[in-house]
Rosetta silent file (secondary structure, phi, psi, omega in degrees, C-alpha in Angstrom):
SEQUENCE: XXXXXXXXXXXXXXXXXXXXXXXXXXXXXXXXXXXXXXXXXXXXXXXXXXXXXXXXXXXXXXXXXXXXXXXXXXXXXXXXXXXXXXXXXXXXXXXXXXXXXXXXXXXXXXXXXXXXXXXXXXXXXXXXXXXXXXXXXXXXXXXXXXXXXXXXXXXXXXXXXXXXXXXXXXXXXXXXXXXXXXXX
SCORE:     score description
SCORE:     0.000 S_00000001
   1 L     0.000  140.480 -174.690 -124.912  -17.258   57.942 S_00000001
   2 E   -90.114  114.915  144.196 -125.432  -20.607   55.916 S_00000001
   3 E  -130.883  173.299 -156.274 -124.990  -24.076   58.020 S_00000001
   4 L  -100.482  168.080  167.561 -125.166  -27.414   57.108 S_00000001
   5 L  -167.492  116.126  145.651 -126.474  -30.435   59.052 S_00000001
   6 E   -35.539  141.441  165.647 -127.214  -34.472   57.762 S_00000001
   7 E   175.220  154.713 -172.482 -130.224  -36.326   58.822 S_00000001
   8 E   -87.106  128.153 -139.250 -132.478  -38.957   57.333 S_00000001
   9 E  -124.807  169.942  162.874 -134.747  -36.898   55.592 S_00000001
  10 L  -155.010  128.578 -148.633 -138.668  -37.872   54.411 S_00000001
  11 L   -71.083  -47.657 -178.537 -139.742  -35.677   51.467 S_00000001
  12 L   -74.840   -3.102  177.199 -143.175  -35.934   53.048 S_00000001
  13 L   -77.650  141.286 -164.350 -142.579  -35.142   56.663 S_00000001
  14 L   -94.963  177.025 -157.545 -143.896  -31.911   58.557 S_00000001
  15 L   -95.520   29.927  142.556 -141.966  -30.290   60.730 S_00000001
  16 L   -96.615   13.217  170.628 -142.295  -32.082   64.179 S_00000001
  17 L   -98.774  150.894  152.061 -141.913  -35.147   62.578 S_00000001
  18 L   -27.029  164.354  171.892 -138.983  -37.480   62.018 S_00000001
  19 L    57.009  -36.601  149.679 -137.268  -36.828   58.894 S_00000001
  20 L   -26.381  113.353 -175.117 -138.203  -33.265   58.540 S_00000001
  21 L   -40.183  -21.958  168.128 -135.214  -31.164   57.800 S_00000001
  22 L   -94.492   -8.916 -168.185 -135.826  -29.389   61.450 S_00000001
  23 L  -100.448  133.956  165.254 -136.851  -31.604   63.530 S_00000001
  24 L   -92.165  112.057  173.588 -134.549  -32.570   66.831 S_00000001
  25 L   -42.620  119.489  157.527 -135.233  -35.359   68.770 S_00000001
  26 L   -32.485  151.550  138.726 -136.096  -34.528   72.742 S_00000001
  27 L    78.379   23.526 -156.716 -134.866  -35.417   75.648 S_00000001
  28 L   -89.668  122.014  153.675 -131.233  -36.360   74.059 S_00000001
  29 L   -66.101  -34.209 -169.604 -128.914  -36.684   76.670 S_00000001
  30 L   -97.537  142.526 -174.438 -125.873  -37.630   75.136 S_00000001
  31 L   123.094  168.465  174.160 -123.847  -34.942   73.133 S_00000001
  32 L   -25.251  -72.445 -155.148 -121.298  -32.211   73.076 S_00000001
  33 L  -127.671   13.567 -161.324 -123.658  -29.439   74.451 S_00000001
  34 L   -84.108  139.188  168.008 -127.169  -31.437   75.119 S_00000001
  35 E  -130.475  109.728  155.070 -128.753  -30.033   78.701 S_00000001
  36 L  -111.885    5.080  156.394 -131.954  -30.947   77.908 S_00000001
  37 L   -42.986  -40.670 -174.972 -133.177  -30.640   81.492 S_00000001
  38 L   -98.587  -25.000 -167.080 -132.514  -26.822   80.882 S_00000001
  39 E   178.141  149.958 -178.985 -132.689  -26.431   77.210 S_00000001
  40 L  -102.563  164.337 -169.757 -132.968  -28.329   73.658 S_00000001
  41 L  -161.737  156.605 -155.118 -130.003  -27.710   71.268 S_00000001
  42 E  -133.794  152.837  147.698 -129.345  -28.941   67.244 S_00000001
  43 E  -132.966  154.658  173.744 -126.230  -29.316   65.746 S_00000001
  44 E  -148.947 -175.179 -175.232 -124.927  -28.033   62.587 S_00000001
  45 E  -133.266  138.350  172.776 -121.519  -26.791   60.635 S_00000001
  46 L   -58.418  -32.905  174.569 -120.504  -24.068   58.934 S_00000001
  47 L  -126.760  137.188 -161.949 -118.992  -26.094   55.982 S_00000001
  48 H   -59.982  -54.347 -163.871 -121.186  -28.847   54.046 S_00000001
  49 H   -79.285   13.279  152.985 -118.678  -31.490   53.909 S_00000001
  50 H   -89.016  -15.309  177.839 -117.776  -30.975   57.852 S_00000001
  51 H   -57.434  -61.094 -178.066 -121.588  -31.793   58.245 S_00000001
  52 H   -66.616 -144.792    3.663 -120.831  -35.270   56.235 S_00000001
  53 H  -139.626  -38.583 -174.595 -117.661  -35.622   58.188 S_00000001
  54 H   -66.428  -80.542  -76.056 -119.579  -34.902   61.855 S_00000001
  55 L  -136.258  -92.431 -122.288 -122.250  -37.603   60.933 S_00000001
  56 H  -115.619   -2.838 -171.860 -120.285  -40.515   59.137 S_00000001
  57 H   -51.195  -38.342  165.445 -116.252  -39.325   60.111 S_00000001
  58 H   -38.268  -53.865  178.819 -116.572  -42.381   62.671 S_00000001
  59 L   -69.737  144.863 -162.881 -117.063  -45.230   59.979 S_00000001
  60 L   -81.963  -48.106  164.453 -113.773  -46.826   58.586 S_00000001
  61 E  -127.743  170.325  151.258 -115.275  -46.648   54.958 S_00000001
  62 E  -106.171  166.758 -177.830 -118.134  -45.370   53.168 S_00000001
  63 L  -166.269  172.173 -166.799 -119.837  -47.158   50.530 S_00000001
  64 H   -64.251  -34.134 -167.387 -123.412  -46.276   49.097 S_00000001
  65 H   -70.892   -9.144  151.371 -124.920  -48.245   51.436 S_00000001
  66 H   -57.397  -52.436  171.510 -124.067  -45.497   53.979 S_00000001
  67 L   -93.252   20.454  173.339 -125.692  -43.560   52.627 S_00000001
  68 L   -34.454  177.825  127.632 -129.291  -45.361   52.842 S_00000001
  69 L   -44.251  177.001  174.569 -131.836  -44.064   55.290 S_00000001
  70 L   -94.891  147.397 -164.845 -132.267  -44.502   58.695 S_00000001
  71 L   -76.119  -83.410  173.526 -133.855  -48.294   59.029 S_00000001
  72 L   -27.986  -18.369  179.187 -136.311  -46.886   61.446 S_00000001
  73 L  -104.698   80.432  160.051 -137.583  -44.032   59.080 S_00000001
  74 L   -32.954  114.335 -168.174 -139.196  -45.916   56.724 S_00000001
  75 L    81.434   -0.395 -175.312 -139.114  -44.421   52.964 S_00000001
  76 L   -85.317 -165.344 -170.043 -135.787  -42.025   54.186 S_00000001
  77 E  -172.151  151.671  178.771 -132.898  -41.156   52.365 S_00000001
  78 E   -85.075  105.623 -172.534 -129.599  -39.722   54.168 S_00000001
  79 E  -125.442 -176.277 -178.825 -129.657  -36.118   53.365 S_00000001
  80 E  -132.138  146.495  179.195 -128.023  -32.688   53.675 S_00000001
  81 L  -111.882   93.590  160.565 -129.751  -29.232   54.988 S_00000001
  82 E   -77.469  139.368  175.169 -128.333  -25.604   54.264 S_00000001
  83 E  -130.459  159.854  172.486 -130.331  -23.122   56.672 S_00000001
  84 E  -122.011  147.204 -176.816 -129.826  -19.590   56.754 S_00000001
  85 L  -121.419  129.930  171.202 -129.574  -18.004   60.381 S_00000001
  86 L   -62.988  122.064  173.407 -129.840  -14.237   60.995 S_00000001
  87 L   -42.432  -26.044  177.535 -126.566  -12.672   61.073 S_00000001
  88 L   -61.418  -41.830 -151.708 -128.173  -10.878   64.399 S_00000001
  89 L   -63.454  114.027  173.270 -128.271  -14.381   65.932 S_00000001
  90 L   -89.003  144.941 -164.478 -125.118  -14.405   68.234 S_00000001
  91 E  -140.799  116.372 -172.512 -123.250  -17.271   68.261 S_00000001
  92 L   -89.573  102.734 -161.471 -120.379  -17.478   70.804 S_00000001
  93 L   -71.873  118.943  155.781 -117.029  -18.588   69.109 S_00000001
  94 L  -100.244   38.585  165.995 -114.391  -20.461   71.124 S_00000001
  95 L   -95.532   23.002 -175.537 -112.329  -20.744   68.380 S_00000001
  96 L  -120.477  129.440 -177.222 -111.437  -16.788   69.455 S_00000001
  97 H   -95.944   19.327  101.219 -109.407  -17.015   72.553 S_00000001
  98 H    -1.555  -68.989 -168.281 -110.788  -13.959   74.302 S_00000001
  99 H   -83.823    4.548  158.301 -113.739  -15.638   74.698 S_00000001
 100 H   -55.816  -56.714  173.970 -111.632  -18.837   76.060 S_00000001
 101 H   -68.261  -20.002 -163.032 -109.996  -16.699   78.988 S_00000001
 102 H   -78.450  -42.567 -153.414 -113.081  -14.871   79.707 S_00000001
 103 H   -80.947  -37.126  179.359 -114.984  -18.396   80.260 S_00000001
 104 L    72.724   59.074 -176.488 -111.493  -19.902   81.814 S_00000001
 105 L  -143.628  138.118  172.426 -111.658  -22.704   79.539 S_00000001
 106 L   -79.173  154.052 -172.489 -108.632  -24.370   77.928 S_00000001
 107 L   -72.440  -33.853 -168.959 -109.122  -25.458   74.338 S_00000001
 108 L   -38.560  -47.819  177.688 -108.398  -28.924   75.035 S_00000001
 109 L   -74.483  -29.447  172.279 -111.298  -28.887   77.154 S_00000001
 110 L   -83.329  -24.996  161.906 -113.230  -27.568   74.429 S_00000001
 111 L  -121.806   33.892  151.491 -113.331  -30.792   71.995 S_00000001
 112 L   -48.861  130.963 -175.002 -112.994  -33.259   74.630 S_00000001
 113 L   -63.512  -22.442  179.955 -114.629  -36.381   74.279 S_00000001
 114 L   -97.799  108.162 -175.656 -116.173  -36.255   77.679 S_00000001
 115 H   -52.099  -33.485 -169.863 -119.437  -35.105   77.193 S_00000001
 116 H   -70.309  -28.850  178.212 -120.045  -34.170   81.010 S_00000001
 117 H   -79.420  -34.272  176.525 -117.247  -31.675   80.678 S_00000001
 118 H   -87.485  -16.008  163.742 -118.580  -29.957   77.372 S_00000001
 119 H   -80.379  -42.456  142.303 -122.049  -29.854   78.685 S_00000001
 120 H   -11.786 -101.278  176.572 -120.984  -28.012   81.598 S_00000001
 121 H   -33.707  -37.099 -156.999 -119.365  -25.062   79.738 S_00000001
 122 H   -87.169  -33.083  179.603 -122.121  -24.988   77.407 S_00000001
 123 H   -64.510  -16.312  168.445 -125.036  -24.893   80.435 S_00000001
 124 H   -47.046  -43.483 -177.399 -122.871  -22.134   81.757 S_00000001
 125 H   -71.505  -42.982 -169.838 -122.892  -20.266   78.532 S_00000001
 126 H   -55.618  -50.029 -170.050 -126.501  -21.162   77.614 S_00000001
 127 H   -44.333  -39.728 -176.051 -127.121  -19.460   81.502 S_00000001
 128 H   -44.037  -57.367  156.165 -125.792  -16.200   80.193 S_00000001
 129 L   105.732   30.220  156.136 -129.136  -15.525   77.956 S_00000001
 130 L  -131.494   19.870  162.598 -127.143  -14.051   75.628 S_00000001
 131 L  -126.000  145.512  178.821 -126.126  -16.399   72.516 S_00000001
 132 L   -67.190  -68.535  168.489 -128.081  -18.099   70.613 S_00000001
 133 E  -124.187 -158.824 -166.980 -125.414  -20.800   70.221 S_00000001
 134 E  -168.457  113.692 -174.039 -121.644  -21.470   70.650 S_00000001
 135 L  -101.302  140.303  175.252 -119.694  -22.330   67.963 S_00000001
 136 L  -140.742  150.360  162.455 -116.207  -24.467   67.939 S_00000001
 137 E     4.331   81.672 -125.669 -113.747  -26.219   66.125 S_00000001
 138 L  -102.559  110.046 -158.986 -114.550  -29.555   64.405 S_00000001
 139 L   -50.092   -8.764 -144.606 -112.419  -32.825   66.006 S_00000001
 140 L  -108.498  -42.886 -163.849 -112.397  -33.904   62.419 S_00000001
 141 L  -176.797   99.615  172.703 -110.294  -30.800   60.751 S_00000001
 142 L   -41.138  -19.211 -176.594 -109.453  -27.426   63.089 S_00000001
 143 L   -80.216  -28.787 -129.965 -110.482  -25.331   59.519 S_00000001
 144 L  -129.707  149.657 -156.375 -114.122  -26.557   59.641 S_00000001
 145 E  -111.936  123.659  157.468 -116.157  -25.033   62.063 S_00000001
 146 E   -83.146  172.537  134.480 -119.133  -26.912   64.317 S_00000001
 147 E  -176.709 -176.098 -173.715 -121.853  -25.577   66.401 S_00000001
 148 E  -127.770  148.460 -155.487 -124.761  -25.796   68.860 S_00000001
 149 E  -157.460  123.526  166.474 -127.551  -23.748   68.705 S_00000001
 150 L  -114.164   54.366 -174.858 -130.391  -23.502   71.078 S_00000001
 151 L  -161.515  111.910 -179.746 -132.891  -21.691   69.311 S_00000001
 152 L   -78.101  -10.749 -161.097 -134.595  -23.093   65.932 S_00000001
 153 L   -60.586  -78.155  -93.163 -137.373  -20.004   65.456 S_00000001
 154 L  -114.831   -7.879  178.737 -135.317  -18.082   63.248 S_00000001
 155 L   -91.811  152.408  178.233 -134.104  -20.673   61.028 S_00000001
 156 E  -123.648  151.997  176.940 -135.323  -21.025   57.603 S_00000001
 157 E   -86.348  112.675  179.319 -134.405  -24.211   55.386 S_00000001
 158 E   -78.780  -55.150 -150.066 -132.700  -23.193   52.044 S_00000001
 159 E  -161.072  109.396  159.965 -132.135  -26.101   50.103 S_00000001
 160 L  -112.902  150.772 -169.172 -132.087  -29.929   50.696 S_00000001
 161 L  -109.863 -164.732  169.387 -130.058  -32.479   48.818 S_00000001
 162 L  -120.721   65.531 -140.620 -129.897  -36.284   49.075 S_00000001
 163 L   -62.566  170.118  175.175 -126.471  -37.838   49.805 S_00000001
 164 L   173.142  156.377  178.135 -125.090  -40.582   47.826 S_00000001
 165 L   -31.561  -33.690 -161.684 -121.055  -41.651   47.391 S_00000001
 166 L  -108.122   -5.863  177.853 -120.543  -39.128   44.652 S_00000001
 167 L   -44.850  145.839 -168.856 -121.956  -36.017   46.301 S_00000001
 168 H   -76.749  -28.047  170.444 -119.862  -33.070   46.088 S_00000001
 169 H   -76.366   -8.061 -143.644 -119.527  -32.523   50.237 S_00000001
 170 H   -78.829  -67.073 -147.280 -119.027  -36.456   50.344 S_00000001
 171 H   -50.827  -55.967 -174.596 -115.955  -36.553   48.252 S_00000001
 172 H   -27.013 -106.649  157.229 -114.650  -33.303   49.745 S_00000001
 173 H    20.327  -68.110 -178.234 -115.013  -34.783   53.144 S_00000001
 174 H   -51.030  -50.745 -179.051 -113.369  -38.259   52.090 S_00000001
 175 H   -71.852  -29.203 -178.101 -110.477  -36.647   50.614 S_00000001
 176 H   -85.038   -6.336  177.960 -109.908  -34.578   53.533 S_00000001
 177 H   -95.147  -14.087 -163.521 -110.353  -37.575   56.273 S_00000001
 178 L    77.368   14.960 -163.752 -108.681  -39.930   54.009 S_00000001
 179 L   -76.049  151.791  152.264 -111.668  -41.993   54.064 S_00000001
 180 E   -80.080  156.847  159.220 -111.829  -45.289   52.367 S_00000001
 181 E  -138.007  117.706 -167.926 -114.675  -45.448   49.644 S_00000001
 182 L   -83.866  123.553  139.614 -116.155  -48.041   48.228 S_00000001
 183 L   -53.933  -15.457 -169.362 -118.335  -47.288   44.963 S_00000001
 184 L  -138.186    0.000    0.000 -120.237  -50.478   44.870 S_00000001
């Protein structure tokens, strides 16, 4: 399986460094599915431009200037990752509702904004020891897929790009949020 993820990349960075297409910050507290008392966890998407859409779907327009670097990463550039994940790797969908009843979780509950409630289900799942991740819906467009994944060994990094305004996930993305876009 191919997924996508953004992140302010540096061409030169290894991979426990900032800017490296792999590297996850510790210790995050805040997110969807972050435990990190119990466990560290990345996100990515299934489709490139929900990856642009997760990361910038917040801001009221884009303009190039979005798509700088991160001010702290000195030398970055706003980029895109495709990784490939072994098709072995199980990844627990709750866009299938089977596994919704078995877990006794309404979807509603599943892209709720309250993070305390989505970390829950996911340390429950993560407890199971048997998926890798747990994939859901995207808040942005029910077609587009997210997910959380707490196990990086297995991924390998395909291909990174560079974002800018005219990128082919951008536009995608824009036109399907309706985004404003500024060229200049």
């Amino acid at each position: 399986m191919i997924l996508y993820r953004c992140f302010p990349y540096i061409t030169s960075a290894k991979k426990n460094e900032p800017g490296h297409p792999l590297f996850i910050p510790s210790n995050r507290a805040t997110g969807r599915i972050n435990n990190p008392d119990i466990y560290s966890s990345s996100y990515w998407s299934a489709q490139a431009e929900c990856a642009v859409a997760e990361t910038y779907g917040g801001l009221m327009e884009w303009s190039p200037a979005t798509f700088k670097g991160a001010p702290q990463l000195k030398d970055s550039n706003q980029a895109i990752v495709s990784v490939e994940i072994p098709d072995a790797m199980e990844i627990l969908d709750l866009d299938l509702a089977r596994n919704l009843v078995k877990l006794k979780l309404r979807p509603s509950r599943v892209v709720t904004r309250d993070n305390s409630v989505t970390q829950a289900w996911a340390r429950e799942i993560f407890k199971e020891k048997k998926y890798a991740g747990v994939a859901w819906w995207s808040i942005w467009w029910p077609e587009w897929q997210s997910l959380g994944l707490w196990n990086l060994r297995t991924i390998k990094v395909i291909k990174v790009e560079k974002l800018n305004i005219n990128h082919d996930c951008v536009a995608l993305a824009a036109d399907v949020l309706n985004k404003r876009v500024a060229k200049s």
